[in-house]
C-alpha positions, -999 to 999 in steps of 0.1 A, spaced: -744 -909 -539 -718 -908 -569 -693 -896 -546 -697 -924 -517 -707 -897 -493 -677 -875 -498 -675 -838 -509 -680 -838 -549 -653 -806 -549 -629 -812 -521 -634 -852 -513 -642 -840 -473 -666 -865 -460 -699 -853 -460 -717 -848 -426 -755 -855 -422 -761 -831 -398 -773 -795 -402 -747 -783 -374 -720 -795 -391 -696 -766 -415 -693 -799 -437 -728 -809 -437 -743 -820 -473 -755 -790 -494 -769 -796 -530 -751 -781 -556 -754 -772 -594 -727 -780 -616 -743 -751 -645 -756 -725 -628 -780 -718 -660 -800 -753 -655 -825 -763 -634 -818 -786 -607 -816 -822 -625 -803 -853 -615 -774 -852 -640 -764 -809 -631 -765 -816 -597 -735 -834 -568 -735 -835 -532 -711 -807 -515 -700 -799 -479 -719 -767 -470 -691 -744 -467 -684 -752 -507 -716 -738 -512 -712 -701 -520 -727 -686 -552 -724 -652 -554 -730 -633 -589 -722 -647 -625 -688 -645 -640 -673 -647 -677 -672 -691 -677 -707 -696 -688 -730 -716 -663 -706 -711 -636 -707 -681 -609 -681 -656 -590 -675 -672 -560 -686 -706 -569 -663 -735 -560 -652 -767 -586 -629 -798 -580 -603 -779 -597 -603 -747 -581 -602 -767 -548 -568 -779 -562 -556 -746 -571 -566 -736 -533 -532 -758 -521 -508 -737 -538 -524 -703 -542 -516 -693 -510 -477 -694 -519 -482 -671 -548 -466 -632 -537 -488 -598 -539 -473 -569 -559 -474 -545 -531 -461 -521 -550 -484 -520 -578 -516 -521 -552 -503 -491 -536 -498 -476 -563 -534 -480 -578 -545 -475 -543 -530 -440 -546 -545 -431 -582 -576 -440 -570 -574 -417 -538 -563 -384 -560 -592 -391 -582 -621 -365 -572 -653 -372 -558 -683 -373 -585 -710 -363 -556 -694 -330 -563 -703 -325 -602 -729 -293 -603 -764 -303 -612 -759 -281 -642 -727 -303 -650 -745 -335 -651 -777 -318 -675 -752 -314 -697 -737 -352 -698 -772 -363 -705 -772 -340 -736 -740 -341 -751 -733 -373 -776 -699 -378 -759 -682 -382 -720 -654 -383 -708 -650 -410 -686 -639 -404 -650 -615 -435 -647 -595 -432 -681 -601 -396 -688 -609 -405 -725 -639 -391 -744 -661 -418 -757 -695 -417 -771 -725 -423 -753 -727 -458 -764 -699 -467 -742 -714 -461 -717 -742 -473 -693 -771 -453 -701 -775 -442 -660 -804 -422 -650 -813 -382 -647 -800 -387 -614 -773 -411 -610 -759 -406 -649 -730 -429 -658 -692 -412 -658 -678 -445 -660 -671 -462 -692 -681 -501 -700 -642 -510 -702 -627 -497 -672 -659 -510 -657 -636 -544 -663 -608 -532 -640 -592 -536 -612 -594 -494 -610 -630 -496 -610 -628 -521 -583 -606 -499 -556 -628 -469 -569 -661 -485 -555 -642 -501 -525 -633 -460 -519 -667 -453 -516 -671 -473 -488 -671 -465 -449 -653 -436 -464 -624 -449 -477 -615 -474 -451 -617 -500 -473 -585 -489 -490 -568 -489 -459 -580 -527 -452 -567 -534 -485 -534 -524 -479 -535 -536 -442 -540 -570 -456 -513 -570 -479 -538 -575 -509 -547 -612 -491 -580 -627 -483 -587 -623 -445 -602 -657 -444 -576 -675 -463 -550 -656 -470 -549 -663 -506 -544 -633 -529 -574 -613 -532 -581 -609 -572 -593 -571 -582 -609 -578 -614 -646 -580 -619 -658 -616 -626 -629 -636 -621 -617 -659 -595 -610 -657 -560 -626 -617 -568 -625 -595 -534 -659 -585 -520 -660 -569 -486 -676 -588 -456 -679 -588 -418 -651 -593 -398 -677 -606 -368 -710 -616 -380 -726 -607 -345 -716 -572 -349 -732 -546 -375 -711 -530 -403 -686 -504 -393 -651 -494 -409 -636 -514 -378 -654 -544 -387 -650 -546 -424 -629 -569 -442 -616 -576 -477 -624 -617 -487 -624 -638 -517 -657 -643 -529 -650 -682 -526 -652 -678 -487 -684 -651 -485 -707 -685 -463 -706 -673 -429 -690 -709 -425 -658 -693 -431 -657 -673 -405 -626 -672 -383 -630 -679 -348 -599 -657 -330 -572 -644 -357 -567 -655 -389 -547 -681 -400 -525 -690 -430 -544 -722 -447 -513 -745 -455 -528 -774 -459 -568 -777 -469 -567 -813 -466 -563 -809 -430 -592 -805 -412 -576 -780 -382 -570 -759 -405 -604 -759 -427 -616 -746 -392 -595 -712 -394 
């Protein structure tokens, strides 16, 4: 191994033992190539968590490097706006429900050339938007798509609104980490929603708001969560 048996993204010492949270995972560096010998590193399992692609090309949402595992030490210092998220918390609540547009409404979306999108409120053409179905037509447009509106929107939509209270609850943080959770589509440290306990099913009480970085169930918390001050210390990779 290139790495003398040590974590290619955090230098933890790689355990050969499928029990193990640090126990050796195969990673690819570009997510667009096969598995070769010269795209691919050893990584501690809990590293290894993928979730959709992002703007950097060959790399994923969610997926971990050397130098985002440095960014992790001091990330955790960095304040949340909490007036801004409550704010955009709030615009997002007074914003009406789209289930509620007559059937007649949403004929007519399909057949005009222009809509006006539900986020912005701006009339656009068609092209700017997704082209949607006869059911489920688009009322959003492509660029607030790229927001962090368009983010709290969808998390609104969830467990009817409870989300938004997690949010808020959390102090716009990770639960796993306690980093700041980032709101905008394809970009680091982006919030996705997970399980508070794995061994129970998905309720409003047991949803949380994480970085995609720590979506492996190997970053689960055991009791309460704990602030990560120092990820070179193995007590407290075990939060």
């Amino acid at each position: 191994m290139s790495n003398w048996g040590r974590c290619a993204y955090s230098n933890h010492r790689i355990v050969l033992s499928t029990k193990s949270t640090f126990a050796a995972s195969l990673e690819r560096r570009n997510c667009n190539i096969t598995y070769r010998k010269a795209n691919t590193c050893l990584i501690a399992s809990r590293f290894n968590t993928s979730v959709t692609l992002g703007d950097e090309p060959g790399r994923q949402t969610g997926q971990w490097s050397k130098e985002k595992f440095m960014q992790f030490k001091t990330l955790h210092r960095q304040s949340v706006d909490l007036d801004e998220l409550a704010s955009l918390v709030d615009q997002v609540r007074r914003l009406p429900v789209i289930s509620t547009h007559p059937k007649i409404r949403i004929e007519e979306y399909l057949q005009t050339e222009e809509k006006t999108c539900f986020l912005c409120s701006q009339c656009k053409p068609n092209s700017e938007f997704l082209s949607g179905s006869k059911r489920y037509p688009s009322f959003i447009c492509l660029l607030c798509k790229t927001t962090k509106k368009y983010f709290v929107f969808r998390l609104r939509r969830r467990f009817e609104g409870c989300l938004l209270e997690a949010l808020l609850e959390q102090g716009g943080r990770c639960y796993r980490s306690r980093l700041p959770l980032s709101l905008t589509p394809k970009s680091n440290w982006f919030a996705r929603w997970a399980r508070k306990d794995l061994s129970q099913p998905w309720t409003a009480a047991n949803a949380v708001l994480i970085c995609a970085e720590f979506e492996s169930p190997l970053w689960t918390p055991l009791g309460e969560c704990q602030r990560v001050l120092d990820p070179c210390s193995t007590l407290n990779w075990d939060i």
